[in-house]
Every structure is written in C-alpha cells, then in structure tokens.
C-alpha positions as CSV (number, residue, x, y, z in Angstrom):
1,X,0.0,0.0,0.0
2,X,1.4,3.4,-1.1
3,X,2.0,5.8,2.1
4,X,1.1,9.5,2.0
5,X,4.2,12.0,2.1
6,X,3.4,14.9,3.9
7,X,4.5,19.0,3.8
8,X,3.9,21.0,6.5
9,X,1.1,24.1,5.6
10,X,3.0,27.1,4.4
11,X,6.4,25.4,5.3
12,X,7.6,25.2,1.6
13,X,6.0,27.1,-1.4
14,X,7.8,24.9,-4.5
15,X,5.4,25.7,-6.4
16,X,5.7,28.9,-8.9
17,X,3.4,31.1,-8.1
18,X,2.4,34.1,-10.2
19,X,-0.2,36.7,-8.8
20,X,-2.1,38.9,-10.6
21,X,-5.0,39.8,-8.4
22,X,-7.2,42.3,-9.9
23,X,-5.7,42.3,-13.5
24,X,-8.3,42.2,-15.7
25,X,-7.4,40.3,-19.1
26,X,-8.8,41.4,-22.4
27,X,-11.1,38.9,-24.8
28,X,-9.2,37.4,-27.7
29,X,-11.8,39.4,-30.2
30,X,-13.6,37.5,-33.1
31,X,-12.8,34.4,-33.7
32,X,-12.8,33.7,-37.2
33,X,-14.7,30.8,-38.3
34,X,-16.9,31.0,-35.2
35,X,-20.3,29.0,-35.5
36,X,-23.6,29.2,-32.8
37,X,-27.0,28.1,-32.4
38,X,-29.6,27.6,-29.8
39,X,-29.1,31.0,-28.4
40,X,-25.7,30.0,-27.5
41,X,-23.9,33.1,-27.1
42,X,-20.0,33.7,-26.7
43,X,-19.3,36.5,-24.3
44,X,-15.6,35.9,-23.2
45,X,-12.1,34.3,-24.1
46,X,-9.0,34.7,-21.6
47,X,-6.2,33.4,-23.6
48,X,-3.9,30.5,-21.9
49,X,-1.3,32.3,-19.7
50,X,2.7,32.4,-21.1
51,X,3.8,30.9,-17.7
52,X,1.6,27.3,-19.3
53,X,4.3,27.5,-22.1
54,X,3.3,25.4,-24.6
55,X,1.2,22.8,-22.4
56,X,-2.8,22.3,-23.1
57,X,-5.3,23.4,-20.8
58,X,-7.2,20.4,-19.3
59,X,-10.4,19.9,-16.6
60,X,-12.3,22.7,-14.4
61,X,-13.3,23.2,-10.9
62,X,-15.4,25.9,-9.3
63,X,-15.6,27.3,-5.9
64,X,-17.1,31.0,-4.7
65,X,-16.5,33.2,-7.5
66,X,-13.6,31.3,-9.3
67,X,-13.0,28.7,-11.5
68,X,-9.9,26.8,-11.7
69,X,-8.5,25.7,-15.0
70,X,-6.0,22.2,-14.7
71,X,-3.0,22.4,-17.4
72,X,0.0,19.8,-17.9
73,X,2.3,23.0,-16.5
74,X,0.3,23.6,-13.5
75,X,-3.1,25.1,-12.7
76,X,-5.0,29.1,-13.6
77,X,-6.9,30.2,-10.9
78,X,-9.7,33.0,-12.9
79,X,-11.9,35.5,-10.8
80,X,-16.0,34.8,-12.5
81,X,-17.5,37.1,-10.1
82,X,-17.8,39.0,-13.5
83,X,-18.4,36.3,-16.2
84,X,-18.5,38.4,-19.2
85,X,-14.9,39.6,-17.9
86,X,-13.1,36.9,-16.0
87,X,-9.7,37.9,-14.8
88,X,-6.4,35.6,-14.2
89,X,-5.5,36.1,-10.4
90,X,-3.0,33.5,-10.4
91,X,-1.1,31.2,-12.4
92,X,0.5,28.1,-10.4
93,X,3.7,26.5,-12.5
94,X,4.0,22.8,-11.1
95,X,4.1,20.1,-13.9
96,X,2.9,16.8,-13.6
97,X,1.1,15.7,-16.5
98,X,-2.6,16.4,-17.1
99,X,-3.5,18.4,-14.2
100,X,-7.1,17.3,-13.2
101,X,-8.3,19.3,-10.4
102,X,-10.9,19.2,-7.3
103,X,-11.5,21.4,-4.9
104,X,-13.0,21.4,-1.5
105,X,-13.1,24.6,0.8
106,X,-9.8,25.8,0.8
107,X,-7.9,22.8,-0.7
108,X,-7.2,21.6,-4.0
109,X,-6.8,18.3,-5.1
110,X,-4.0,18.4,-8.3
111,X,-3.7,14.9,-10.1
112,X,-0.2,14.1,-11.3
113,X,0.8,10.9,-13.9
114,X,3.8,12.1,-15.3
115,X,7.2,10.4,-13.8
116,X,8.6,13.3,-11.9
117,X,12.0,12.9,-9.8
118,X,10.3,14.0,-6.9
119,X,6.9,14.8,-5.4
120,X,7.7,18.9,-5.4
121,X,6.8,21.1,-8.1
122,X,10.2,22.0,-9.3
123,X,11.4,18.6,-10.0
124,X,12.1,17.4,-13.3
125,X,10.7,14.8,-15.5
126,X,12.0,11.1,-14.6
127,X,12.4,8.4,-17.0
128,X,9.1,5.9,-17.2
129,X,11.5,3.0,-16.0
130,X,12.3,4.8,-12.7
131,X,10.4,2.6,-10.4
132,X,11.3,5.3,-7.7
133,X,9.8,8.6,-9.7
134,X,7.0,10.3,-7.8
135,X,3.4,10.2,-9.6
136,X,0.5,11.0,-7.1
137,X,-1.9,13.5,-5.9
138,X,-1.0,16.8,-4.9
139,X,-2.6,19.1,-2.5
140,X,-2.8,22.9,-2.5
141,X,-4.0,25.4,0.0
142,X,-6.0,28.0,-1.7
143,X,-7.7,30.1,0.7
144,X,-5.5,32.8,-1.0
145,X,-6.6,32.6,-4.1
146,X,-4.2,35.2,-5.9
147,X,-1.4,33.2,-3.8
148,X,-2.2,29.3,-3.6
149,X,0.3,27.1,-1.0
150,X,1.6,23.5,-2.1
151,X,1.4,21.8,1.5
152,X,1.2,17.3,0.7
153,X,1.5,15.5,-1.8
154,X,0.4,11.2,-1.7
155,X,2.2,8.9,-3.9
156,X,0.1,6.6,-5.7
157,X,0.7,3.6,-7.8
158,X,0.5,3.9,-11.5
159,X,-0.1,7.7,-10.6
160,X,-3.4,10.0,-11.1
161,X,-4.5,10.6,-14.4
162,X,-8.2,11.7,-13.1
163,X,-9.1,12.3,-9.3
164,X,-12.8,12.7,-8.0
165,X,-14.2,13.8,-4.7
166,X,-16.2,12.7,-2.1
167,X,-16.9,15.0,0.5
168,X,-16.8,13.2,3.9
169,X,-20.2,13.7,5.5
170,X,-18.4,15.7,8.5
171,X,-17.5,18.7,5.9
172,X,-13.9,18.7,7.7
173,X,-12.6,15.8,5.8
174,X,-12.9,14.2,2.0
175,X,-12.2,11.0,0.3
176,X,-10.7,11.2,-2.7
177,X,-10.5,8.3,-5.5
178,X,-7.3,8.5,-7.7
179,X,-8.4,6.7,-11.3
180,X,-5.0,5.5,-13.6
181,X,-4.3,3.0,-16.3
182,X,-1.0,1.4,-17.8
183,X,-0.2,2.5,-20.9
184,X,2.4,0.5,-21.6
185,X,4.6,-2.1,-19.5
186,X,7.3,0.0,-19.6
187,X,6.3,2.0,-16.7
188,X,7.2,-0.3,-13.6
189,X,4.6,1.0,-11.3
190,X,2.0,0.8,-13.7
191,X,2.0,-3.3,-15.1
192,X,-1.0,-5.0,-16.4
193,X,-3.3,-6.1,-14.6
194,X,-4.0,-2.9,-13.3
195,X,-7.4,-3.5,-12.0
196,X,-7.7,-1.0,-9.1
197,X,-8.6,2.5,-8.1
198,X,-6.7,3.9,-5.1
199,X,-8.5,5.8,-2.4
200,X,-7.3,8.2,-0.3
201,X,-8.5,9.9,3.2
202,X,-8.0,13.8,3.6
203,X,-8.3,15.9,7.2
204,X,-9.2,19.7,6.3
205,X,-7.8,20.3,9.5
206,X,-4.5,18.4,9.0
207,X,-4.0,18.1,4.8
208,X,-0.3,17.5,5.3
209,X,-1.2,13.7,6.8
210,X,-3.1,12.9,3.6
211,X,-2.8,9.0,2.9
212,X,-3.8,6.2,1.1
213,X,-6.8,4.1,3.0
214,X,-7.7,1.3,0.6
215,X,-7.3,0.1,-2.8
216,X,-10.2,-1.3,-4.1
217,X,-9.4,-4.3,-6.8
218,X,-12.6,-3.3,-9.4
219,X,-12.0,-6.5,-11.3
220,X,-11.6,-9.3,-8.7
221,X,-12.3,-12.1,-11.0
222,X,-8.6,-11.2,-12.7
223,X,-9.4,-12.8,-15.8
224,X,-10.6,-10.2,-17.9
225,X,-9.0,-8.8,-21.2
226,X,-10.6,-5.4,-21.8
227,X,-9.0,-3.5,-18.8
228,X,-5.8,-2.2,-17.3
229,X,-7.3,0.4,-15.4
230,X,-9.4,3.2,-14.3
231,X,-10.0,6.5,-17.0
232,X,-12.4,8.4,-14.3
233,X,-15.3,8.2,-11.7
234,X,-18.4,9.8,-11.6
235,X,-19.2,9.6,-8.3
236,X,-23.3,10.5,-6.9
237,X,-22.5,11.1,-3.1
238,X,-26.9,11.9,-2.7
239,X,-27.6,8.7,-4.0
240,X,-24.3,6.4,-2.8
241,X,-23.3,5.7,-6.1
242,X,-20.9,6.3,-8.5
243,X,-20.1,5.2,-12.5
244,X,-16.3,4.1,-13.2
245,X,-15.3,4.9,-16.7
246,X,-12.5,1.8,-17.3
247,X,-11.0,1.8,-20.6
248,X,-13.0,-1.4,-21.7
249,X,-16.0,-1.6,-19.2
250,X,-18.6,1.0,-17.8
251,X,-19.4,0.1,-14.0
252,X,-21.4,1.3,-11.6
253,X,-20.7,1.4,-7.9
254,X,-21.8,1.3,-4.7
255,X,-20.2,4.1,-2.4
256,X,-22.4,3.8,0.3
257,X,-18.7,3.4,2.1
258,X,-16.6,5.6,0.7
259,X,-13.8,4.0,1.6
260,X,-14.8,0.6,0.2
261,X,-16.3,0.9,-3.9
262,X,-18.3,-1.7,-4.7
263,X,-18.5,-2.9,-7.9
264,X,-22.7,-3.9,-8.4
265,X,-23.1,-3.8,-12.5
266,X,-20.5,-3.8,-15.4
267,X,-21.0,-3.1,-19.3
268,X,-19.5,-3.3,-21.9
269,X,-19.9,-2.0,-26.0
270,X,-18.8,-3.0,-29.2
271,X,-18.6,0.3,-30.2
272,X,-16.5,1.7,-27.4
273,X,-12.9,2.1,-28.0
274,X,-12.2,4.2,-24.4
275,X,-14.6,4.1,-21.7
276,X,-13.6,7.9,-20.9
277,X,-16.3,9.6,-18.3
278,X,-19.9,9.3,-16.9
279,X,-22.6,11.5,-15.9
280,X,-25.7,10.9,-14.0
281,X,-28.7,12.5,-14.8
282,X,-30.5,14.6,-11.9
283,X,-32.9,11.8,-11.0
284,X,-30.3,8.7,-11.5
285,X,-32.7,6.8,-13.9
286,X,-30.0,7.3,-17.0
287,X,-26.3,7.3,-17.1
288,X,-24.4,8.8,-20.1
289,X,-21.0,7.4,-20.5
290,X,-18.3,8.7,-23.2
291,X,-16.1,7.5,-26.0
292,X,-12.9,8.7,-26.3
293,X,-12.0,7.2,-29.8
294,X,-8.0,8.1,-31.0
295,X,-7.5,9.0,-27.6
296,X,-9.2,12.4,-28.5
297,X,-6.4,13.3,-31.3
298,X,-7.5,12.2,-34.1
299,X,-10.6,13.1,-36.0
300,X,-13.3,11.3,-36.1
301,X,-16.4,13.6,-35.8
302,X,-17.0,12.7,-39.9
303,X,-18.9,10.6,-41.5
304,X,-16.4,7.8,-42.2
305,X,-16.7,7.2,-38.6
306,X,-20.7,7.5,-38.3
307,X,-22.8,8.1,-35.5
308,X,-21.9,5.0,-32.8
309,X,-17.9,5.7,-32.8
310,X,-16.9,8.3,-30.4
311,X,-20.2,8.9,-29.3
312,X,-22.2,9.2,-25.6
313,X,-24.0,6.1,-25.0
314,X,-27.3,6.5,-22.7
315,X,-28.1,3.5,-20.3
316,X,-31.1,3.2,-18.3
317,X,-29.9,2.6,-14.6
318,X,-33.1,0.3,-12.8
319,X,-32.3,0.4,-9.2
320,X,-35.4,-1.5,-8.2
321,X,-34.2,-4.7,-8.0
322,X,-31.7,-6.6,-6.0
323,X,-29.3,-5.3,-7.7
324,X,-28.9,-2.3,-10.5
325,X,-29.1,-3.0,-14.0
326,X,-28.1,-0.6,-16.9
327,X,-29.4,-1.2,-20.1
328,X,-28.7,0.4,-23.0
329,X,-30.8,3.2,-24.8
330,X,-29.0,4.7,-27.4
331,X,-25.9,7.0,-28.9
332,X,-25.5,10.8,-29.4
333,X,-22.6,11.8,-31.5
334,X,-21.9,15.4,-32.6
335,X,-24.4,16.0,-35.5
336,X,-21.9,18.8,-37.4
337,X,-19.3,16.8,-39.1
338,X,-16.0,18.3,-38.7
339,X,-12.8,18.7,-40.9
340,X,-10.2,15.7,-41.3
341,X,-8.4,18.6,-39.1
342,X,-10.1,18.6,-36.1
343,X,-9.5,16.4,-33.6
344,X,-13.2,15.8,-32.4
345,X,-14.4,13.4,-30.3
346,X,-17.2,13.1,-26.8
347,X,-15.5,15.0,-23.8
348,X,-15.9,16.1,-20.7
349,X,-19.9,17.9,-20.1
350,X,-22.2,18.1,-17.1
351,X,-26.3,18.4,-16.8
352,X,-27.8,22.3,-16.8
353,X,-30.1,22.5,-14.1
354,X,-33.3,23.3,-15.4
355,X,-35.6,21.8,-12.5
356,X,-37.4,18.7,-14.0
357,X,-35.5,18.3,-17.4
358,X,-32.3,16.7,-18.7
359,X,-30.1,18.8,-20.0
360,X,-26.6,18.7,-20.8
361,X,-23.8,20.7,-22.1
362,X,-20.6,19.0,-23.8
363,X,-17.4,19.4,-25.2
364,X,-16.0,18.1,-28.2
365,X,-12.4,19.4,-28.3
366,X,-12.5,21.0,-32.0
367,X,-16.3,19.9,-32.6
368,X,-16.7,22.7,-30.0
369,X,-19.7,22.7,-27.3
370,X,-22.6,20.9,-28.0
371,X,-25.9,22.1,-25.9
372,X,-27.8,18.6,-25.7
373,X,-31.7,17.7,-25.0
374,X,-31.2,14.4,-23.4
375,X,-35.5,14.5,-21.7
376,X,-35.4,11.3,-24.1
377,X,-33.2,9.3,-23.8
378,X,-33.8,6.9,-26.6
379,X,-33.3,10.2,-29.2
380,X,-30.8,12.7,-27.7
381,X,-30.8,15.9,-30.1
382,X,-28.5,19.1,-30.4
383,X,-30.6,22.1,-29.5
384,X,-27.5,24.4,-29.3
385,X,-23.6,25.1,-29.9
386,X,-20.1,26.7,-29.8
387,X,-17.9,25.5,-32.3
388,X,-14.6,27.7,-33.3
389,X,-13.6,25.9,-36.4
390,X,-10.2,24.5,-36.9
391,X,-7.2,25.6,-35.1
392,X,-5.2,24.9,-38.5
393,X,-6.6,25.6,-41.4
394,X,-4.5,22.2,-43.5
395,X,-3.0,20.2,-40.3
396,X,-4.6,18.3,-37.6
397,X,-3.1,19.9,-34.3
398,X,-4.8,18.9,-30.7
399,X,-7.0,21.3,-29.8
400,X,-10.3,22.7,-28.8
401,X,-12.3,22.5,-26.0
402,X,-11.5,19.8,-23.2
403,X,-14.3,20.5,-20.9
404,X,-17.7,22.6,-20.8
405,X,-20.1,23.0,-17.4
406,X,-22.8,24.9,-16.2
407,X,-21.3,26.9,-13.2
408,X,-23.7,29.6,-11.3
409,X,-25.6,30.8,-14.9
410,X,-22.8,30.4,-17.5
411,X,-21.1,27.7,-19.5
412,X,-17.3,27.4,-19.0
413,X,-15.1,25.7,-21.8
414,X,-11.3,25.2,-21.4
415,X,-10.1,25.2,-24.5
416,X,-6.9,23.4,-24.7
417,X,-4.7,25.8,-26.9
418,X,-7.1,29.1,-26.8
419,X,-7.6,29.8,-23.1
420,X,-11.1,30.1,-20.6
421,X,-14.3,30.5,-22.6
422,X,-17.2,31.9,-21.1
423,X,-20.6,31.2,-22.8
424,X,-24.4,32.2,-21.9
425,X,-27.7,30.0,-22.9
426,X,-30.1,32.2,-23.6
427,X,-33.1,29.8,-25.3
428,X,-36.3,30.3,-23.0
429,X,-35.7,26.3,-22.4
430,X,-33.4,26.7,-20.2
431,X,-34.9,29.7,-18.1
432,X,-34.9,28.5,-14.3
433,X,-31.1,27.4,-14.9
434,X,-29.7,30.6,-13.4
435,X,-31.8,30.5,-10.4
436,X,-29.9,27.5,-9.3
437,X,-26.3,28.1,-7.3
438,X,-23.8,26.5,-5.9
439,X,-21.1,27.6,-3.4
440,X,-18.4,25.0,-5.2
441,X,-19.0,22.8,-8.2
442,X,-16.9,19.2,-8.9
443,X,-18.3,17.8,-12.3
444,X,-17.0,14.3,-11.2
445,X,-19.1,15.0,-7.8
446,X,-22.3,15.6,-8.5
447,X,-24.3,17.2,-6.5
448,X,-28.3,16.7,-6.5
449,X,-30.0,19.6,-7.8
450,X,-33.5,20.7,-7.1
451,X,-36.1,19.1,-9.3
C-alpha cells in the first residue's frame, strides 16, 4: 500500500506562483470561423497564460467566484464574479502531466501521472523505467486565491490521471479516488493487470497527513482482457453511487462506504474504444457514459466514422431490484461533421439545471460545445452550440475545447490551446437554470439539484 508523504502548511511554497490579483485580461476578439445556435452566445475568451508555455489546458473546478482551469504546467486560478470579464488572479507552474483538479473549501486536489523525480513542483521529468519517480496526488491550499500554498503530496501507484471527490459527511474531511491505467509495460509501477482504483483519506484540518486508506481491486475475478485500469469516476454522493469509466467496461458502484467501492453492475460496447467519463442525470434513472475514440487526437467527428464511434451512449440505470441493471438506450454523437483537421471526439460535459428536465452541455475538443436535450433518452438531439472551427486551417493539431459545465448561470469551456471560454444559454428552455447556485461545483461529484 502506497503511504502519504506529507508537507507542513506554508512550510515550503515549491510551487511557482504568479499573482495577478485584480488584473483584468482582455477577450481574444472574433474568432474567425466561429459558429452558434440555440441561443448560445460567446461572451468571453481569456487566452492560456505564457507561464503554461506550450502545455494544453485540461479539466475545471469551481468554488465561490472562481474557476480553476488544470494544465499539464500547472493550474489558472480565474476571478467569475464578473463572467463576461473573468480575470487571471493566479497562475501556479507545477508540472505533472494532465493536471485534473478538485476542490473542497480551501484545498485543491492536483492529479499528477507524469514520472517526476520527486513529489515537489520544481522537480524534473524522470524516466518511465524509474520505479522510484514520484506520480500522485498533490494538494494545495488555496484560501488565498491570488497566492495558492503547495502543503502534501500522496504517492500513488501507477499515478493519477483523473481524481474525484467525495466530500466526507463531516464537511472537515474528504475522500478522494485517484483513477489510472497502464499504458504500456514500460512503466514499472503501472504493469497490467491494473485492476484498481486507489482511495485516499484527507483531514481539512491536518492536509499534510493525507494518505492512502484502501485500494479497491474493481475486477476481482482477474481474468478479464478489456482492462488495465481506471480513466475516471463519476461519483453521486446523494444517491451512494458512483459510474467508473475503465477503458474497456462502464461500471457502476456502490459508495455507500466511501472508503470501500463496490463494484454492483459492469458493461461493456462493441462500439466503445475508451470508456472515458460518466454523468448521471438529476434523478439517476440514465447514465451517459463517453467514447474517447483516437485518444481524443484524431478526427473522427466525420462521416467515415458514423454516428456510434466516439459517441455518448445512454443507459437506463433500474435500481429497483436486487441489484442495478443498466441497459442500453442509445448514442448521441456530434451531429456537425467536422474537418479531417479537427480532432473531435465526446468529452468532458455536465447536466444544466433546469428543474425537471435533462439537460446537458458538452465538449468536443475542436467539434466545440454541444448544448444537448437528453428528456429522451432513446433520441438525444442538439438544440445548441459553440464551435470555433479548426485551429489549423490544412494540419490536424490537438485542440479545442476539453471541458464545458454549467457553473452559477454560465457555461465554462477550457479550450486546450485558446484559453477560458465563457458562454451564456439564452433559449427560454433553459430559463430557471440561473436561479440555481452553488457555493463550489466538482463535475466528477455531483451534486443533487433541485427538481
């Protein structure tokens, strides 16, 4: 069992910190080649800071009046108090690989599955064959938000690609599942069969003794051929579940103990090439669960591919039984077909709380955002978008928009090469939307919204 490796709050700030509290930073202007429908309107760009370099943007979390935008380089803390002008108040420089973020009161939760030759942020890269190299979670203070703290970090095996929250029930302490896979055997901490998720406990009150409590085999029977891991978790606190993206089977699971995931249905598809993310709807009766065909680099929004590659796939989740059962109900891929370059394939979304209907907003890295009616689920339609175009007019670059969630009124988009998008939703559909807030905001912890 991997231990915890603990700093002392405030002891040691290795992290790069810049702070630009109060600076205010301009849109990027038109965007040529910009599309919209639906009443999808596009009121704000804050390009991707120099101190990223040239690293992509990856996943959001909100909390208060920010948002904070993960990178490979590190992490963008952005003041929304204004959405159609969000300002950079700080920009964090600790790389570690893809940088998915959580956030709970004043921590934040920094995933890190790069090799790196130690667990602070300055340390360099460390060859994949290093069985020593730090890869973990990282944990930041960020009560000051124009001047966050780097205080633990907790070494996991095979690393943290995604991490998700679950907030204990005392509101002083969380649990935190760290989701990984092995791409290859050449990474020694990180061997098939990699058939767990590792879990780990976190004091508010004492971050620095952050440790691993359990890790939770997922695939017990340790015969399978489809998986070597763990892409992300969806977890559903309110209803003590949660749905386990795992490169070759969608699961759901039981987190009625946190600390002990339990594995209580498993699908698979045909037409799934990377079990990449879930999302429950409001009421739990469907789960929509992602594709992430060519590793979300290639292009395959087209019609070469069709409609069932790369695609959402609804399942019907019956809970009235012994035990759940998810049944497939159908796809939803992106109905504009994109260029041969633009990498375009389903991403990160979460639902818009319109009380009583399913509604969901999505990104599809170059295909844009997709505004989706999903009230049913055995026809999912586009009733809106974003969609920029390609980032290079004859080549096929990775870009476009990673993620896209309903914060507080507004749709958020981090676009991987242009920066923080801020969109508004303006179709009478969606009126009651705004009305619902939320003090902090975790798409991989959903919370229950009011019907």
């Amino acid at each position: 069992m991997a231990s915890g490796t603990g700093r002392r709050r405030g002891a040691v700030a290795a992290a790069s910190v810049v702070a630009l509290a109060g600076l205010a930073v301009p849109s990027a202007g038109a965007d040529d080649g910009v599309t919209t429908s639906g009443g999808v309107v596009h009121l704000a760009n804050v390009p991707k800071p120099e101190s990223m370099g040239r690293s992509p943007n990856s996943d959001l979390a909100f909390t208060g009046d920010y948002a904070i935008g993960g990178n490979y380089s590190g992490f963008v803390v952005y003041d929304i108090s204004e959405p159609a002008a969000p300002r950079i108040v700080a920009e964090v420089v600790c790389p570690g690989g893809q940088g998915d973020v959580s956030v709970s009161g004043d921590l934040l939760y920094f995933s890190v599955d790069y090799p790196r030759a130690g667990d602070e942020c300055g340390a360099p890269s460390a060859p994949a064959t290093d069985a020593d190299a730090f890869e973990g979670l990282r944990i930041f203070d960020i009560s000051d938000k124009a001047n966050p703290q780097y205080v633990a970090a907790v070494r996991t095996d095979c690393g943290s690609h995604t991490n998700t929250l679950v907030p204990g029930a005392d509101g002083r302490s969380d649990v935190v599942y760290v989701s990984s896979y092995s791409p290859s055997e050449a990474f020694p901490n990180c061997r098939p069969p990699h058939d767990k998720i590792t879990v780990i406990e976190v004091s508010h009150d004492a971050p620095e003794d952050a440790a691993v409590v359990s890790e939770p085999v997922l695939f017990p029977d340790g015969g399978h051929e489809t998986t070597t891991g763990c892409h992300d978790i969806t977890a559903y606190p309110a209803r003590g579940l949660a749905a386990a993206a795992c490169l070759g089977d969608g699961l759901l699971l039981d987190i009625t103990d946190p600390l002990q995931p339990e594995v209580v249905e498993r699908v698979q598809d045909e037409n799934f090439a990377f079990w990449h993310s879930a999302t429950f709807t409001n009421d739990a009766r469907n789960v929509v669960f992602t594709d992430e065909l060519g590793s979300g680099s290639s292009a395959t929004c087209n019609e070469r591919i069709g409609p069932e590659r790369g695609a959402n796939a609804v399942y019907a989740l019956d809970t009235s039984g012994e035990s759940p059962e998810l049944e497939f109900r159908s796809y939803y891929k992106l109905p504009r077909h994109q260029s041969d370059t633009e990498n375009c394939v389903a991403h990160n979304g979460s639902l818009i709380p319109v009380p009583g209907q399913d509604f969901f907003v999505q990104a599809w890295y170059q295909g844009g955002v997709s505004v989706i009616d999903l009230n049913d689920p055995d026809r999912p339609v586009e009733v809106g978008h974003f969609d920029r175009g390609p980032f290079h007019p004859t080549q096929l670059r990775t870009a476009g928009s990673w993620s896209a969630y309903y914060y507080n009124g507004h749709v958020y988009s981090s676009d991987m090469e242009r920066g923080f998008d801020v969109l508004a939703l303006t179709d009478p559909r969606f009126a009651g939307a705004e009305s619902v807030r939320q003090d902090e905001f975790n798409p991989q912890s959903q919370p229950e919204l009011p019907d």
